[in-house]
ZAMARGU-4260 file (C-alpha; in steps of 0.2 Angstrom, whole numbers, plus 5000, padded with zeros to 4 digits):
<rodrens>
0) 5225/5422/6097 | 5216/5434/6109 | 5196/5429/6112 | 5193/5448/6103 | 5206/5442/6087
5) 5195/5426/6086 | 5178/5436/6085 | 5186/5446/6071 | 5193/5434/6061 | 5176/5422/6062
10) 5164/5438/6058 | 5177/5441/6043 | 5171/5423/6037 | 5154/5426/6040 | 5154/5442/6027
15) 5164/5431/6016 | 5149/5420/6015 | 5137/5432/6014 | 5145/5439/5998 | 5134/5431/5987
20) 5121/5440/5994 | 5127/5459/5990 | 5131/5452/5971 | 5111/5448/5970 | 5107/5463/5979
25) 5120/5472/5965 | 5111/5464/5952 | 5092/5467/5957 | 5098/5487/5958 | 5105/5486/5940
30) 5091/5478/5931 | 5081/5490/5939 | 5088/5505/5934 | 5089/5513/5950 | 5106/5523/5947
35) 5102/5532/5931 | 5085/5534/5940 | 5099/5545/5954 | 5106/5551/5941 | 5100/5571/5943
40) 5100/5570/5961 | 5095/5560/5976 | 5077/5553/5977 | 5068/5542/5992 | 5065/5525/5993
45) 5046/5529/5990 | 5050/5539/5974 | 5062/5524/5968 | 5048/5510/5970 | 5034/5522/5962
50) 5045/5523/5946 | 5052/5505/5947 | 5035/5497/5953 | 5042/5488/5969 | 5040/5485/5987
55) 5044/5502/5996 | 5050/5492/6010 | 5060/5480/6006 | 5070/5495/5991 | 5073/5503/6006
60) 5082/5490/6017 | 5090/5484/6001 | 5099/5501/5997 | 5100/5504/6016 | 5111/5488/6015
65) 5120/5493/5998 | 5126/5509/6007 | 5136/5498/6021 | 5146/5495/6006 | 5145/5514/5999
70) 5137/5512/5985 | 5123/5523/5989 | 5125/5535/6000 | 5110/5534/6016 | 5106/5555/6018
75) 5090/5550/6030 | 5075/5553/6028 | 5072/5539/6018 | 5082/5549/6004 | 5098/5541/5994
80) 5110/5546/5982 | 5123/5536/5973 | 5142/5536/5977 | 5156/5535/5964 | 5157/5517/5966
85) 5138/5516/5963 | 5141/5526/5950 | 5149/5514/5939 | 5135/5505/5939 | 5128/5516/5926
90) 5127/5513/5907 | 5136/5529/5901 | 5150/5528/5914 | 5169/5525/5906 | 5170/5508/5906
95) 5153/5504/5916 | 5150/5489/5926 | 5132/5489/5922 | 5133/5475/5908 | 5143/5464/5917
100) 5128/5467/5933 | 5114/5461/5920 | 5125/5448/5913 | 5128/5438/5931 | 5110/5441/5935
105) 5107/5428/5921 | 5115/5411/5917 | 5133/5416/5923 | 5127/5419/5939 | 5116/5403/5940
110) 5129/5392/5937 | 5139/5397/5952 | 5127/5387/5962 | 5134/5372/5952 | 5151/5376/5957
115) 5151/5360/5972 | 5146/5348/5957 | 5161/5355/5947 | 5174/5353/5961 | 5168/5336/5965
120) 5170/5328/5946 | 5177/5343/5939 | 5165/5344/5928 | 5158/5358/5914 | 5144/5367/5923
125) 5138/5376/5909 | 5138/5360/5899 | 5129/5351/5912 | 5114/5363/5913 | 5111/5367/5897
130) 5118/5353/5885 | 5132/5364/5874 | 5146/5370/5880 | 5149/5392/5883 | 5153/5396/5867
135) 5137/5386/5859 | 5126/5390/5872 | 5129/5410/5868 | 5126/5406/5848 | 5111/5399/5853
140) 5104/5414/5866 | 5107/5429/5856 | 5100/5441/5871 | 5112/5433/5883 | 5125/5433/5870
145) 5122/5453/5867 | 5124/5455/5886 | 5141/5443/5888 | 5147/5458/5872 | 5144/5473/5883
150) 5150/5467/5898 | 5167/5462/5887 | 5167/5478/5879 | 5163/5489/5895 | 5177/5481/5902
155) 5189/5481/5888 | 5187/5502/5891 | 5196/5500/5906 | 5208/5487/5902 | 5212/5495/5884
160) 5217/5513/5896 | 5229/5504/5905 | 5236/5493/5893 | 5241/5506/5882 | 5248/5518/5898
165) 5261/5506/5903 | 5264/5495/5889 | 5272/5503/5872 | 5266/5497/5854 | 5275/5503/5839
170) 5261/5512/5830 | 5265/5506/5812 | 5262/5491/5804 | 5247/5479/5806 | 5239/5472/5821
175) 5229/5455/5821 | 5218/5452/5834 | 5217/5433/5837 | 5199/5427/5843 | 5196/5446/5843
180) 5177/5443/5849 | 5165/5459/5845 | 5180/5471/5840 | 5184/5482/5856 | 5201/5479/5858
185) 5205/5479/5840 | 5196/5495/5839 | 5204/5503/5852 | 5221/5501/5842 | 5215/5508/5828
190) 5208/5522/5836 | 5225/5525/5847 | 5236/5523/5832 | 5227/5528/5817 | 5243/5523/5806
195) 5240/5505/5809 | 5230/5493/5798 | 5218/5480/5807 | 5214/5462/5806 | 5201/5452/5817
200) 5200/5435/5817 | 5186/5423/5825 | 5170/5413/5823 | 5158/5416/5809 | 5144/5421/5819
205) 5157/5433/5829 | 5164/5440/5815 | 5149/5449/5808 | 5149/5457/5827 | 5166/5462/5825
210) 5163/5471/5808 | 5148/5480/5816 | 5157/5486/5832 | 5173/5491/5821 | 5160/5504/5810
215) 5150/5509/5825 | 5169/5515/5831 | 5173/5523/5813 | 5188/5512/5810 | 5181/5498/5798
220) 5190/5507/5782 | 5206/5502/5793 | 5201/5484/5796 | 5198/5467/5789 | 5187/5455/5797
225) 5192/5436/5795 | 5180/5422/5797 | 5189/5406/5804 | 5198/5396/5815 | 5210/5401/5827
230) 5215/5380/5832 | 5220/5379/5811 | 5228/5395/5803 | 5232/5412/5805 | 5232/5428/5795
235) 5249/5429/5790 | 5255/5447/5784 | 5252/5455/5801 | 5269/5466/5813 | 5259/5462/5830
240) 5246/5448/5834 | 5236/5448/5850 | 5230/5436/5859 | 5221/5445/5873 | 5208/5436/5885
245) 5208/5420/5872 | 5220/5407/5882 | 5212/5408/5899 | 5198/5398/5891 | 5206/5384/5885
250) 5217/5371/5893 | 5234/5371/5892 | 5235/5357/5878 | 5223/5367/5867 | 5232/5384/5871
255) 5248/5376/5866 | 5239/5370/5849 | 5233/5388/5845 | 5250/5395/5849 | 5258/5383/5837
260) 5245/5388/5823 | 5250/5405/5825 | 5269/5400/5825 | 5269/5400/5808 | 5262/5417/5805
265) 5273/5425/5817 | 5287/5417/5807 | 5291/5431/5799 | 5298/5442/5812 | 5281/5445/5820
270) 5277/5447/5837 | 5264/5441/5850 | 5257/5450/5864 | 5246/5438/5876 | 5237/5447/5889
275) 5227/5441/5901 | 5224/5441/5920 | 5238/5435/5930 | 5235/5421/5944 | 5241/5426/5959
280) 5258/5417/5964 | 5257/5408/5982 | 5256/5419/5998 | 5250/5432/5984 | 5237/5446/5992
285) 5229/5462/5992 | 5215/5468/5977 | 5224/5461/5962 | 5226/5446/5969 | 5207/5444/5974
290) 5202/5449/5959 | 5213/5435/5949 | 5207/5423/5961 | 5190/5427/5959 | 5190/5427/5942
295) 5198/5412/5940 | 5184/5403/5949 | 5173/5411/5939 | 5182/5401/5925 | 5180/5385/5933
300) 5162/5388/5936 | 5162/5390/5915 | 5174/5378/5910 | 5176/5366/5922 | 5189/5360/5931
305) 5202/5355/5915 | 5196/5367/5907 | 5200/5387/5906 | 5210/5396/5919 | 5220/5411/5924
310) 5236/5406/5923 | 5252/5413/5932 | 5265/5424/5920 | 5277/5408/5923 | 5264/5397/5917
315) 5262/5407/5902 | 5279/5408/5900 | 5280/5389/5898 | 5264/5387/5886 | 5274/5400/5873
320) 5290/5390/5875 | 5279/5375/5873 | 5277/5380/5857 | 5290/5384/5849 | 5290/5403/5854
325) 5304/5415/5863 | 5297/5427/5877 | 5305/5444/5874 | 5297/5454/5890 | 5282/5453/5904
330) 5275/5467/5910 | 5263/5467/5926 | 5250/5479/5926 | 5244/5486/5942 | 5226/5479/5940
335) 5234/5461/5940 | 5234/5461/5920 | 5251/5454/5911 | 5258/5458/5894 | 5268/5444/5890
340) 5276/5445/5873 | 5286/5433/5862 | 5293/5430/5844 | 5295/5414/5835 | 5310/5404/5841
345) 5323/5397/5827 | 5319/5378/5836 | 5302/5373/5839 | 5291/5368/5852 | 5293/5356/5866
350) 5278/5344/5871 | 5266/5350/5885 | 5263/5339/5899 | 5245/5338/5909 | 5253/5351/5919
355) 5256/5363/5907 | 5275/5361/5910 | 5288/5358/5895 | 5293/5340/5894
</rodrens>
């Protein structure tokens, strides 16, 4: 390595580390409402900080720095406007990132500073700081638990567009959505395939969510809300159940456990579809990757480290064995997502190892 290769690959470490700092700076800008404030046109730094009621200066080196990594655009003369990557920070944007922005500018972001402790005992960080695990912690702060829906439903827009462009669904029949949270996927099918018949199944609490979001989205005449447990039994009756960003937050004994309780309802000739984001394999680069890989720290930092994960298609693959289910076809979607999909097999389950592997 060449004395000028060395500076290059160290400065590419020092941005790495410095990462954190464009995240806050991304978040500062989204809870103050600084692109919808560009939306009609560039304005300056000055005009910004008299509508937001901040420091002229430091907004000013703040989207200075932001437009190094184009999401405004510096015209001079202390005037900015927003790019198109800046421009998904706002709220009417197609699946805009502006929910997920507040939400990591809350208690998810906090705890990645607790991701040391985790890594050293493999601990729950969420748990640590606040007593409850995730799931209870949400129940119990209903603003936070509002902002962790938006950013799932912003999201899902993006997700739902590309699920349903390379992966085919036969329009008929019913579709369960297992731990469905507030209803956007399970609306996007009834929307997309109007013949279909819904069912949602989670949490009590989530539930009445789901119901409101599936009438806001003019499809509750087509849907059934189910309150209950996912671990213990599901909705039998359905053609296709889903299980989509559910298993990632469990470990692999419990995700074998609640593909087992579905075993039965799928029985029938059903089928499943588990989607999630797929780990990168080893040597495995580029955006998809990072993003994966990102994600699934993000996973530790909530679940610790037994806990949730992204998990390869392969590992998938072995978890639906696990339990008693045949994988009939995986499909790799270009943002990293996989569509893996299985029937009930005729002999059941194997049992799962700490590793996740059939034994």
């Amino acid at each position: 390595m060449t004395n000028g290769d060395h500076v290059a690959t160290a400065m590419r470490m020092r941005a790495l580390l410095h990462g954190h700092l464009v995240s806050r700076a991304l978040t500062v800008v989204a809870r103050l409402g600084i692109v919808e404030l560009l939306t009609d046109g560039p304005l300056t730094a000055a005009e910004l900080a008299s509508r937001t009621g901040v420091d002229p200066a430091s907004l000013r080196r703040l989207l200075g720095a932001l437009a190094v990594f184009e999401v405004f655009d510096d015209l001079g003369d202390d005037k900015f406007g927003v790019t198109p990557l800046g421009a998904t920070l706002h709220p009417e944007c197609p699946g805009s990132t502006l929910p997920t922005a507040l939400l990591l500018a809350q208690d998810f972001g906090e705890i990645w500073h607790d991701l040391a402790v985790t890594v050293r005992d493999g601990g729950d960080a969420i748990q640590r700081r606040f007593g409850v695990g995730l799931f209870e912690h949400l129940q119990q702060n209903l603003e936070l638990h509002d902002a962790f829906d938006r950013s799932q439903a912003r999201g899902m827009e993006l997700e739902a567009a590309e699920i349903f462009e390379y992966v085919r669904f036969d329009a008929g029949g019913t579709v369960v959505d297992i731990g469905g949270g507030d209803g956007s996927l399970l609306a996007e099918f009834l929307t997309r395939q109007p013949g279909r018949r819904g069912v949602l199944l989670d949490v009590p609490a989530t539930a009445d969510r789901a119901l409101a979001n599936l009438e806001k989205a003019g499809v509750a005449d087509q849907a059934e809300v189910v309150a209950g447990d996912f671990f213990a039994e599901w909705p039998v009756g359905g053609t296709l159940y889903v299980l989509c960003h559910v298993l990632h937050d469990w470990s692999d004994d419990q995700a074998v456990a609640i593909l087992r309780a579905g075993r039965r309802a799928l029985a029938g000739g059903a089928e499943l579809a588990v989607i999630d984001l797929a780990a990168p394999a080893p040597g495995e680069t580029g955006p998809a990757a990072r993003a994966a890989a990102s994600m699934d720290l993000y996973m530790m930092s909530l679940f610790g480290g037994s806990g949730g994960r992204e998990r390869t298609v392969e590992h998938v693959e072995r978890l639906l064995v696990t339990a008693g289910l045949r994988v009939t076809s995986t499909a790799r979607l270009p943002s990293g997502m996989a569509v893996v999909r299985a029937i009930a097999s005729e002999a059941g389950g194997d049992v799962v190892t700490s590793s996740g592997a059939p034994s």
